[in-house]
C-alpha positions as CSV (number, residue, x, y, z in Angstrom):
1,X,18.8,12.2,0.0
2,X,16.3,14.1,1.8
3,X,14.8,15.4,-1.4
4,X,14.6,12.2,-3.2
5,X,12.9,10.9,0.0
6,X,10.4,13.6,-0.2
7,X,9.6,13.0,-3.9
8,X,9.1,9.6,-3.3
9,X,6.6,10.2,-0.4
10,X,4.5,11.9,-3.2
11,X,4.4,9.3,-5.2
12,X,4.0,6.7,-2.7
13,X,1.0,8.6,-1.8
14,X,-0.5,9.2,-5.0
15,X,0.2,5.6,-5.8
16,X,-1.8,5.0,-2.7
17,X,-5.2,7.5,-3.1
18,X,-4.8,6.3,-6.8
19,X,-5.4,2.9,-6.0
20,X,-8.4,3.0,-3.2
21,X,-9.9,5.4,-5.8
22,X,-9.8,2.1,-8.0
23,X,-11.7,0.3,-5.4
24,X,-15.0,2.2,-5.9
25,X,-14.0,2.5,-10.1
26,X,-13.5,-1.3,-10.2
27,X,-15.0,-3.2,-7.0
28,X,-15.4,-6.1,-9.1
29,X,-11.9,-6.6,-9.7
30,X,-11.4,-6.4,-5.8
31,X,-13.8,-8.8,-5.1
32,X,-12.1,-11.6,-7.5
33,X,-9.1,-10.9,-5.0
34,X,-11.2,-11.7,-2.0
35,X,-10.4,-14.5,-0.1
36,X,-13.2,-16.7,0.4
37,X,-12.9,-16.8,4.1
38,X,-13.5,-13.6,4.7
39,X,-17.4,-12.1,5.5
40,X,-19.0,-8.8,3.5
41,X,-16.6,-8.7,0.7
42,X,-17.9,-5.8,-0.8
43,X,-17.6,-4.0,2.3
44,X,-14.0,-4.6,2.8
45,X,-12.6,-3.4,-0.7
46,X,-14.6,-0.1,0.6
47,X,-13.0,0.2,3.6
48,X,-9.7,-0.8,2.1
49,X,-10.2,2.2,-1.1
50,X,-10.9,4.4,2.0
51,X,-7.9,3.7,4.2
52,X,-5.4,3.7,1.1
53,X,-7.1,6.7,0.0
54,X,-7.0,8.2,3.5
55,X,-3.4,7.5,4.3
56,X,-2.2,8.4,1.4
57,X,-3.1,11.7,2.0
58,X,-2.5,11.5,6.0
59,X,1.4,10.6,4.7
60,X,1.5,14.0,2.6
61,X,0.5,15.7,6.4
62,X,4.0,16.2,8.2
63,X,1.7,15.6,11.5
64,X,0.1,12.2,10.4
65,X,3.2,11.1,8.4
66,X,4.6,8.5,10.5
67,X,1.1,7.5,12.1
68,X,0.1,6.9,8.3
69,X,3.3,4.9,7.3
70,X,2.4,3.0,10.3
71,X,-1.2,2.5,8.7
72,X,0.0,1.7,5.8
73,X,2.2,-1.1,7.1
74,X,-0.4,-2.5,8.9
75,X,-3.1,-2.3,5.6
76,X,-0.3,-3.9,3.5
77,X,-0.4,-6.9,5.7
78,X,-3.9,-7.0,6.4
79,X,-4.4,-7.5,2.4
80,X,-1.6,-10.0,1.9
81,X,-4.3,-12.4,2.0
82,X,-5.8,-11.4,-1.1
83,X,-2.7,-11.0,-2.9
84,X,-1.9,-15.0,-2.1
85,X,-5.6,-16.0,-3.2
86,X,-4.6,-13.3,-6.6
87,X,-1.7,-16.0,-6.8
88,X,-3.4,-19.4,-6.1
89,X,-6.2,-18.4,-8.2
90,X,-4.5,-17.2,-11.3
91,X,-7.5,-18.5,-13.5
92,X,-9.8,-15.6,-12.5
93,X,-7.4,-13.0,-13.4
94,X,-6.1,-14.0,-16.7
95,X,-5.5,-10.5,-17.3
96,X,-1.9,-11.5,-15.8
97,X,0.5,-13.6,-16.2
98,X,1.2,-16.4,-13.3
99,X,4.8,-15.5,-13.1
100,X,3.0,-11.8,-12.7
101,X,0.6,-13.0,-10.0
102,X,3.5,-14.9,-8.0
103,X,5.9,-11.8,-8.5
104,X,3.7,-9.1,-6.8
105,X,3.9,-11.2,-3.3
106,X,7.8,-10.5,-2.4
107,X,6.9,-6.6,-3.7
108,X,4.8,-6.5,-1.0
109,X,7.8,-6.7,1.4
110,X,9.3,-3.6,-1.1
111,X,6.2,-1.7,-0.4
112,X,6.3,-2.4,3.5
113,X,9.6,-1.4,3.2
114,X,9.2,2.1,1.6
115,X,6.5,2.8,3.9
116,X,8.4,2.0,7.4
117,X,10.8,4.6,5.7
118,X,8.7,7.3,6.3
119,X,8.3,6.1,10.1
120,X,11.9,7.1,10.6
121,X,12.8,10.9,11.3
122,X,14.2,12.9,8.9
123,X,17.7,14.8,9.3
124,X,19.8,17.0,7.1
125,X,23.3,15.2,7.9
126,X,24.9,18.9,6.6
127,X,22.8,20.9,9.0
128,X,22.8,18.7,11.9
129,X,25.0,15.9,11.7
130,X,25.0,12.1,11.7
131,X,22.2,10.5,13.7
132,X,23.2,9.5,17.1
């Protein structure tokens, strides 16, 4: 288990640098996701490139691990908003399907879910036995 859990920390993490690199390959796109509400649009797919970019990498770091799946909790709810206004405004990305639009919010809870995995401690049940 531990090794599938280590394999899939890769590839949450690449997933994650892959996608704030996006941000500064495709802002445009980013800003269609915007919610209206919210000031300096531009600036905040930025910052949001940088921090999936950043703790991606800060999950890979045995020392920043669990801060990072922390931050990573934290950024997937802090752009839930702009997944919802993805949803409501399914005109401006026609490069989906509705059902597509509508099915990405539940796998946000999947996501924050694989990420609070990596906030729990790793143990080899063979070496040291069942968790207390």
């Amino acid at each position: 288990m531990q090794k599938l859990k280590s394999t899939l920390k890769i590839v949450f993490a690449v997933f994650l640098a892959g996608a704030g690199i996006n941000h500064f390959l495709k802002p445009d796109f980013y800003l269609r996701m915007m919610p209206p509400y919210l000031p300096l649009h531009l600036v905040l797919v930025y910052l949001s490139g940088i921090a999936e970019v950043a703790l991606g990498i800060c999950l890979l770091i045995p020392r920043t691990s669990v801060v990072a799946a922390w931050g990573i909790i934290a950024l997937l709810v802090a752009v839930f908003p702009a997944n919802i206004q993805m949803a409501i405004r399914a005109e401006t990305f026609l490069e989906f399907s509705v059902a597509a639009l509508w099915i990405r919010l539940p796998l946000q809870g999947v996501l924050i879910a694989w990420a609070y995995w990596y906030t729990r401690p790793s143990f080899n049940a063979e070496k040291h036995g069942p968790p207390p």
